[in-house]
N, C-alpha and C positions, 0 to 999 in steps of 0.2 A: 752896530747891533741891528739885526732885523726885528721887525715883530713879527712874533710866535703864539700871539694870546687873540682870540678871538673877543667879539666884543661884550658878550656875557660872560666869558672864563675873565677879561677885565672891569667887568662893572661886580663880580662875586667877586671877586682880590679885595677890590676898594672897601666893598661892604664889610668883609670879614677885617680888615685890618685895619678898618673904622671901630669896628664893635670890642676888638681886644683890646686897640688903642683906652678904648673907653675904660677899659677894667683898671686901667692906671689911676683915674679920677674916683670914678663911681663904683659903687659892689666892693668887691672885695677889697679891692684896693692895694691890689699887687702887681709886684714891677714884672709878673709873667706878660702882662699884657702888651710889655714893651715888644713883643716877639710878633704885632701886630704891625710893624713897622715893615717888616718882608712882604708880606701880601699886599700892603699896601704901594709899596717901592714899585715890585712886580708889576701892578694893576695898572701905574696911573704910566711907569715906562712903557707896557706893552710888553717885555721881554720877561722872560722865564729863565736863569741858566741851568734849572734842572731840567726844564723840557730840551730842550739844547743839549743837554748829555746824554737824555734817553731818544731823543730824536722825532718827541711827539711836538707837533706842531699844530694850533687851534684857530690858527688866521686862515680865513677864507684868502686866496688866489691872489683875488682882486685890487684887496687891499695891502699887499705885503710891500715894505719899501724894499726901492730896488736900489 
């Protein structure tokens, strides 16, 4: 797998699927927040497979593994 996620489109992933994560615990306290496990997976991998379908790509050049 390369990486396809630039390094604010993966530090937002983590954030956001920290925050749903949390809905599980705290608030409302429902198992929708389990669906915060994606953004999360995505973030901390680097890799996206929907951006990879569509073909958009958010990694800078530089950093992409080869």
């Amino acid at each position: 797998m390369k990486t396809n996620e630039g390094k604010v489109d993966r530090i937002f992933r983590v954030i956001l699927g920290l925050g749903l994560l949390s809905l599980v615990f705290a608030g409302p306290q429902t198992m929708w927040g389990l669906i915060g496990i994606v953004p999360l997976a995505t973030g901390v991998l680097g890799f996206c497979p929907l951006y990879k379908m569509i073909g958009i790509d958010t990694c800078p050049l530089s950093t992409k593994n080869k």
